[in-house]
Residue frames relative to the residue before (quaternion, step in Angstrom):
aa qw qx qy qz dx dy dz
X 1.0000 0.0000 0.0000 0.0000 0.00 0.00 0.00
X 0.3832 -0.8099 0.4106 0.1693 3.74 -0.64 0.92
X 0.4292 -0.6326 0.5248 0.3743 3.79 0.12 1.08
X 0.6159 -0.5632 0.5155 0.1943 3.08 -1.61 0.70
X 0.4604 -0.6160 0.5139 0.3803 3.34 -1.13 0.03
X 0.7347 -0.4866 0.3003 0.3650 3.55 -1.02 0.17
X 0.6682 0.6143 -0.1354 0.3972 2.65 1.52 -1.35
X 0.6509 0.5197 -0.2269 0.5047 3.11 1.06 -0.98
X 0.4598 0.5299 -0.3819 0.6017 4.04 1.12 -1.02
X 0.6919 0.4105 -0.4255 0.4144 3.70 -0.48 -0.75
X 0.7405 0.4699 -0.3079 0.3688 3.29 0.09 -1.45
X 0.6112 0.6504 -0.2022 0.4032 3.74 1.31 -1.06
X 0.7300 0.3466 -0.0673 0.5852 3.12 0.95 -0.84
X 0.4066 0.4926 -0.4209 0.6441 3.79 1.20 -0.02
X 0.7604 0.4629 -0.2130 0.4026 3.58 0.11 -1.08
X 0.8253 0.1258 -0.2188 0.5051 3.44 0.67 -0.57
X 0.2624 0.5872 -0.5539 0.5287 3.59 1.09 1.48
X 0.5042 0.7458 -0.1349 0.4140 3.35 1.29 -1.14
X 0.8306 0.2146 -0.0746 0.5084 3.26 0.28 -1.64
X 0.4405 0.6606 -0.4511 0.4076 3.54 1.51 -0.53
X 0.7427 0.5589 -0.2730 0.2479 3.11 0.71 -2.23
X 0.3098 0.8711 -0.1958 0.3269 3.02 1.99 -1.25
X 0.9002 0.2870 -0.0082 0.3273 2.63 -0.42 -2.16
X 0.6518 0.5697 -0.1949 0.4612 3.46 1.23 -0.79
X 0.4480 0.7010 -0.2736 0.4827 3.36 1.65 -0.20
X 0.7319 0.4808 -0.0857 0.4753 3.06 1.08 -1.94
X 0.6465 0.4086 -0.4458 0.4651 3.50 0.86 -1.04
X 0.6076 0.6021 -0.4290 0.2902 3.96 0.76 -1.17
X 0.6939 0.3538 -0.2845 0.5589 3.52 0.94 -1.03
X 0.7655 0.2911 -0.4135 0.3978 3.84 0.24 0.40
X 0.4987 0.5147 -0.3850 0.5815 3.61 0.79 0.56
X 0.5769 0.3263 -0.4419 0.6045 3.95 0.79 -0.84
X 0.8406 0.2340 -0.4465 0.1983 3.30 -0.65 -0.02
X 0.2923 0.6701 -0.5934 0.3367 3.94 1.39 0.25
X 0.1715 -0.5490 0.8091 0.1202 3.74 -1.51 0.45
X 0.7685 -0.1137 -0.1995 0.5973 4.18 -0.25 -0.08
X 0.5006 -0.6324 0.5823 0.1020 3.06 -2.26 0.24
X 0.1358 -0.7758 0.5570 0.2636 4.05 0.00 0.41
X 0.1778 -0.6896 0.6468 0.2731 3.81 -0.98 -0.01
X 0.2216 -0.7620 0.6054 0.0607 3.67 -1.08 0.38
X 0.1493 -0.7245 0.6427 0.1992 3.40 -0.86 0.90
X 0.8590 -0.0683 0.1631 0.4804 3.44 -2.41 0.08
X 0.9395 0.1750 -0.0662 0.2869 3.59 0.11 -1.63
X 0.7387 -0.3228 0.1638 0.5686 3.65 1.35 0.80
X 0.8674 0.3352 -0.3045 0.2061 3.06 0.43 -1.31
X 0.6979 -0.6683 0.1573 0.2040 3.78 -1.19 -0.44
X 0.3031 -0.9113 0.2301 0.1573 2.78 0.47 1.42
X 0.7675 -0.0518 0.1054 0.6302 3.41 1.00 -0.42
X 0.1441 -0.8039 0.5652 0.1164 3.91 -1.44 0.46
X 0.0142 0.8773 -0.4795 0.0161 3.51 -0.83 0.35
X 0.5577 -0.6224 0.4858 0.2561 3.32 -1.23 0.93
X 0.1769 -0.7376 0.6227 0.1921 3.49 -0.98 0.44
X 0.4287 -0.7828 0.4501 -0.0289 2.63 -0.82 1.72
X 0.8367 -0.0486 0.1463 0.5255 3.54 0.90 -1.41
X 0.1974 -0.7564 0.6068 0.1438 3.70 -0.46 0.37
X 0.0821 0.8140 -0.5749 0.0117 3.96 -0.43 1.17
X 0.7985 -0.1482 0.1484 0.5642 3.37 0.05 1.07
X 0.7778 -0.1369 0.1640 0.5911 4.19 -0.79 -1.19
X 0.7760 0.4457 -0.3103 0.3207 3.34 1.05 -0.43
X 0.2133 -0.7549 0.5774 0.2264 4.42 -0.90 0.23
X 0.3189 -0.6128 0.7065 0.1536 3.69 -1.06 1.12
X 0.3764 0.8089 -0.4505 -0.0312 3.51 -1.32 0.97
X 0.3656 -0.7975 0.3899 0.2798 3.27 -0.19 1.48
X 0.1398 -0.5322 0.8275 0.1112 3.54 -1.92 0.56
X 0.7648 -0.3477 0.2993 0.4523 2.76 -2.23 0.71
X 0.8606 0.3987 -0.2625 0.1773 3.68 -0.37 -0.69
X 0.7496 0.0975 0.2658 0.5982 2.73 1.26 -1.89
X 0.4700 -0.7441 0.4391 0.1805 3.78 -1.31 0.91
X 0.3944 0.7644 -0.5085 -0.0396 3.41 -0.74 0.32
X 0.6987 -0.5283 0.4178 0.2413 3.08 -1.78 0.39
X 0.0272 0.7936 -0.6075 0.0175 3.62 -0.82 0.65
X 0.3581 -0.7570 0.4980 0.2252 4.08 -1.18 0.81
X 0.5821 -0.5692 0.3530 0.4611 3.71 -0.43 0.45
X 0.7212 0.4506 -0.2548 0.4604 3.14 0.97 -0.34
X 0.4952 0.5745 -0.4280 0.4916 3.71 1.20 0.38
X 0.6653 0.5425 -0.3164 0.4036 3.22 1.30 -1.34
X 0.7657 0.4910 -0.2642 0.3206 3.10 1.03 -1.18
X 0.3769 0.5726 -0.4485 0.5735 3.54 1.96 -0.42
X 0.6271 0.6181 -0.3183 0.3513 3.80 0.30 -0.98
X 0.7127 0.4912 -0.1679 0.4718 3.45 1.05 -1.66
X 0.6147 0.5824 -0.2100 0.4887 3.61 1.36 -1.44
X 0.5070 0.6512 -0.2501 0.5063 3.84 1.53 -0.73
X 0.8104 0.2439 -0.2228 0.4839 3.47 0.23 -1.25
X 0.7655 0.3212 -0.4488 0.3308 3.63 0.94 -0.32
X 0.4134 0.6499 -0.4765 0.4239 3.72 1.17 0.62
X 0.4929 0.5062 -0.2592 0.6585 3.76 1.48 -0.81
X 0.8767 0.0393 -0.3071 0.3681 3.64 -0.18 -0.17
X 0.4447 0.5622 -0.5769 0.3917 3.58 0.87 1.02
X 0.4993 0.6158 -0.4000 0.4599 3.49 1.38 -0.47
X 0.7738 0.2650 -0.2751 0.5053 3.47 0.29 -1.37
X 0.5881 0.3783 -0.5484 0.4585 3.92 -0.01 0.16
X 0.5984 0.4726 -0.3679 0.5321 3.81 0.58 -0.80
X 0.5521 0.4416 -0.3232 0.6291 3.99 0.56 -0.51
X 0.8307 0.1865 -0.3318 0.4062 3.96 -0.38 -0.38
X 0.4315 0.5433 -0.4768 0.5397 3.89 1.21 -0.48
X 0.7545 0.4931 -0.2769 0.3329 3.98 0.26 -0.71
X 0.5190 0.6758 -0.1216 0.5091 3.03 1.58 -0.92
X 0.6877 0.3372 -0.1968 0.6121 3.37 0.74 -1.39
X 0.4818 0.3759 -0.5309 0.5871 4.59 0.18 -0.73
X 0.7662 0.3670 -0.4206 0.3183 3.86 -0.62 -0.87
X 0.7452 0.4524 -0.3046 0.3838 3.79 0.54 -0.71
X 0.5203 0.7702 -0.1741 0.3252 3.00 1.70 -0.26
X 0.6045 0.5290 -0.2476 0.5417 2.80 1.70 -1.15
């Protein structure tokens, strides 16, 4: 495989600054407008909820029943990317279920 040219690297990596800059844009405008937050554990379900209190720049202030904390648009969205990996398992887990009863 022939290495790229320099030129071309640059341009690549310009581009996917780009789609980053992009993408981080999108989560900011779809997180400013959440009012509560869900947390998910490992297996989907919900581990905790919270009001959003404040929006500082990359960063979200949010209060649970007990105790504040702080959370980056990009946790939430690691957070969001969590529960739908947890429910491809369990739908992938009952699609399997059913081929087996089948037999």
């Amino acid at each position: 495989m022939p290495r790229k040219s320099k030129y071309e690297r640059v341009l690549n990596k310009r581009e996917m600054v780009i789609e980053n800059y992009k993408h981080q844009k999108r989560l900011k405008e779809t997180f400013s407008k959440m009012e509560t937050v869900t947390i998910y554990d490992s297996r989907g379900e919900v581990e905790k909820v919270g009001k959003v209190i404040q929006i500082i720049g990359d960063k979200i202030l949010v209060q649970f029943p007990w105790y504040k904390e702080t959370f980056t648009h990009h946790e939430l969205y690691e957070n969001y990317l969590k529960k739908q990996r947890a429910e491809k398992r369990k739908a992938e887990k009952k699609s399997s279920k059913q081929k087996t009863s089948a037999y």
